[in-house]
C-alpha positions in Angstrom: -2.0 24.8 12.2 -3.4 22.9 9.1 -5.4 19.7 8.9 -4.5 16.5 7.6 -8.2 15.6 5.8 -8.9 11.6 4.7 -11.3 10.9 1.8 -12.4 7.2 1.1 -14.6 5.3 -0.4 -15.8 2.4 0.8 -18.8 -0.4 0.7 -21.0 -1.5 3.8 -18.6 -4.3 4.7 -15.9 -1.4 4.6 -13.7 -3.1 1.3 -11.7 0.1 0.5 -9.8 -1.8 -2.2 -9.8 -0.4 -5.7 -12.9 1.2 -6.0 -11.3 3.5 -9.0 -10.5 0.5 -11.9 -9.3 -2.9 -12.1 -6.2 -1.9 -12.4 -5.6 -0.4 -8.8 -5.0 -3.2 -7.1 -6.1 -6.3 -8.7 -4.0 -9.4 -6.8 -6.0 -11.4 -5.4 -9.3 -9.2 -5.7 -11.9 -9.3 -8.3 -13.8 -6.2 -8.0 -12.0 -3.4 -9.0 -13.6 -0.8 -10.0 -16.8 -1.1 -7.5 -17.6 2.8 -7.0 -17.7 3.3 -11.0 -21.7 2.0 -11.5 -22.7 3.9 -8.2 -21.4 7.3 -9.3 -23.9 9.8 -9.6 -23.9 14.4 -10.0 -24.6 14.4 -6.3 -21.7 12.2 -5.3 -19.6 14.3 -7.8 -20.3 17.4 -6.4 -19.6 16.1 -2.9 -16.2 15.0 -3.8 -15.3 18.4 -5.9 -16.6 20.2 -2.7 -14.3 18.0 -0.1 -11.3 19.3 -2.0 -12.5 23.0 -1.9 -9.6 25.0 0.1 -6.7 21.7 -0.9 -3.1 23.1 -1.0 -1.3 20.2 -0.7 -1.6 16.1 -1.0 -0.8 13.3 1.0 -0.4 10.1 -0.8 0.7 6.2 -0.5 3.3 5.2 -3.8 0.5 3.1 -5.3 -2.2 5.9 -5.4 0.7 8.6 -6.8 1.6 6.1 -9.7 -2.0 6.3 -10.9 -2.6 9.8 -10.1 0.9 10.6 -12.3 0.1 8.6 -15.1 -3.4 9.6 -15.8 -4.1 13.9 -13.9 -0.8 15.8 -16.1 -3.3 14.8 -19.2 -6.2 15.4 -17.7 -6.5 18.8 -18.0 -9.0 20.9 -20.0 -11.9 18.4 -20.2 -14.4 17.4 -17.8 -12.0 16.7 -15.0 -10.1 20.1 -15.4 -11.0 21.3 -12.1 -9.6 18.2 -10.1 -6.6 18.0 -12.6 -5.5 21.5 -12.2 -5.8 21.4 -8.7 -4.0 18.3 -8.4 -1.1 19.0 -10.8 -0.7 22.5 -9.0 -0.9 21.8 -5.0 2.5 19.8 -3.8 2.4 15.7 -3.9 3.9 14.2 -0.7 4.6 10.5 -1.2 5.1 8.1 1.1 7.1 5.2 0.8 10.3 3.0 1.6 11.7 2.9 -1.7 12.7 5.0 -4.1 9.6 6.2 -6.4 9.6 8.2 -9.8 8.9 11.8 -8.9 8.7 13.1 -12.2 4.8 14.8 -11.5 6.0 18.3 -10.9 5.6 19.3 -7.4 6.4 15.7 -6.1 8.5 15.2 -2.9 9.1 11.9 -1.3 8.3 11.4 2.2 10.6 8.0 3.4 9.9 5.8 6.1 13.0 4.0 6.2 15.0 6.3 8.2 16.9 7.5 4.7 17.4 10.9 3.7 16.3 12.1 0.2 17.4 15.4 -1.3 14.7 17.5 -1.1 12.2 14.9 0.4 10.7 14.7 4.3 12.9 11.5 6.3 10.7 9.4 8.5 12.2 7.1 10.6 8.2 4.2 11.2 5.5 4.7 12.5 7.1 7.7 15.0 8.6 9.3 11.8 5.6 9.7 9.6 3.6 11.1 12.5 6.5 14.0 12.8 6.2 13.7 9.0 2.9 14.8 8.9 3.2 17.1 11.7 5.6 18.8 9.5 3.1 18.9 6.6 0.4 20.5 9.1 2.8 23.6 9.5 3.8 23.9 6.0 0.0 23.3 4.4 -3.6 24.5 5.7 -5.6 21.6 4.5 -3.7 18.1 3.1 -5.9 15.9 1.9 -5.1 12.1 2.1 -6.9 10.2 -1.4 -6.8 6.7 -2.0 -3.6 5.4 -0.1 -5.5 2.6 1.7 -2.2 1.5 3.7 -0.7 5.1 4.2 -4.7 5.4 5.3 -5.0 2.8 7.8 -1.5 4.1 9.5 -3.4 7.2 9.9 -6.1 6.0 11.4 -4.2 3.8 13.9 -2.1 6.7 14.7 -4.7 9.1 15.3 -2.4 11.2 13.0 -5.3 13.0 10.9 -8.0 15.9 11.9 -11.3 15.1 9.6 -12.5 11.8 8.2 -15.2 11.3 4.6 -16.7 8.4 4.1 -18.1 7.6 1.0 -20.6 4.3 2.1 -21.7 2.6 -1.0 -25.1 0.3 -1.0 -22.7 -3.0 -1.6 -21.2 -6.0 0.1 -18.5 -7.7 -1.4 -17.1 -10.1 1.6 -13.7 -10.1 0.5 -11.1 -7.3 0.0 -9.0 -4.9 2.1 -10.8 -2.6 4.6 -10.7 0.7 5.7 -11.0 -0.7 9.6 -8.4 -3.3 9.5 -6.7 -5.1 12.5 -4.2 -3.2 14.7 -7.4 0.2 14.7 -7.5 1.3 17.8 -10.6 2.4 19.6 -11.7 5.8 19.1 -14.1 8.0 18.9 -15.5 10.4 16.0 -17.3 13.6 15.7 -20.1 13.8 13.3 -19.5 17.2 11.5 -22.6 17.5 9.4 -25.8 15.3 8.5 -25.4 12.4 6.3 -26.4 13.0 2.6 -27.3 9.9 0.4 -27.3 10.1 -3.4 -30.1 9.1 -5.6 -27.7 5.8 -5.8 -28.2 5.2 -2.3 -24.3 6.5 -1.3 -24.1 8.0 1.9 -21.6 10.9 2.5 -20.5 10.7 6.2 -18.3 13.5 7.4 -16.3 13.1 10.8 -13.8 14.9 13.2 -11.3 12.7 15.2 -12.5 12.5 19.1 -9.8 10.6 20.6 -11.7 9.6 23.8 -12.0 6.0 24.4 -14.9 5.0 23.8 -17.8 4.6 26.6 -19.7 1.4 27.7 -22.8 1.4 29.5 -26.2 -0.8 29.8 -30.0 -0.2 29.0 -31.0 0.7 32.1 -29.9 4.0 32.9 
């Protein structure tokens, strides 16, 4: 069975929101584009090796409408390795309307109960975790990128097997978060030492637990 593997960015206060560009999502927020001065070779070569082994991606609409418009032209330059592999692994896009699937290898996943020729139906919350246990026996490793709301549903649901965090040396007080209300308490599996870059990011890679987490006291 494959994995469903999350990769976010996000700052000490845990703002997820556009850490890409301005133009992510810029209502109401006025730091898009946070992660760009923080960037660094070791933080690169972190990200290119989280999407070693990728066949397939899982992604909210907003993320795919960047991704479309800017990977398909990508290719051949610096960012040829990341573009090739994105325009050749299947796109799986979540979302209750009706999106423009023109990137080649998109398919809509719909979480209004519809049916879409040649998408994935999702009836909620229930239907995007069968969703994405469909995705687990079609794919070995579906990784989840940007998507801050398909993200957060994931995390409520439990409905993903490894977690990256990308923790970047900024506050910003205002913003959406990874951990927003409705999480769930959990627990997490620390899968490797954390690695900061020269930049002071830290690179935190997790399993899901799934225990509740224990309470205790100082004094045993």
């Amino acid at each position: 069975m494959g994995r469903i593997h999350i990769l976010t960015f996000t700052t000490l206060d845990l703002v997820g929101q556009a850490p890409g560009g301005p133009q992510e999502d810029p209502i109401g927020f006025d730091f898009g584009g946070w992660q760009a001065p923080l960037l660094d070779d070791v933080c690169g070569q972190q990200v290119a090796e989280a999407y070693r082994g990728t066949d397939a991606l899982l992604l909210g609409r907003r993320t795919y409408e960047i991704f479309a418009a800017y990977w398909p032209h990508r290719g051949g330059g610096r960012d040829d390795d990341i573009a090739s592999l994105f325009n050749r692994v299947p796109k799986y896009v979540v979302s209750r309307g009706r999106p423009d699937l023109s990137w080649a290898g998109s398919v809509h996943v719909r979480t209004d109960g519809g049916a879409s020729s040649g998408g994935v139906s999702s009836n909620g919350r229930a239907g995007l975790a069968a969703a994405v246990a469909g995705l687990r026996d079609r794919h070995e490793d579906v990784k989840v990128v940007g998507s801050l709301n398909l993200v957060q549903t994931l995390l409520r649901e439990g409905s993903f097997d490894r977690l990256d965090l990308w923790v970047h040396p900024l506050v910003l007080g205002t913003g959406k978060k990874v951990f927003e209300g409705g999480t769930v308490p959990a627990t997490l599996e620390l899968l490797q030492p954390p690695v900061a870059s020269p930049r002071g990011v830290v690179h935190l890679r997790y399993a899901r637990g799934g225990d509740v987490p224990g309470t205790g006291d100082m004094t045993s």
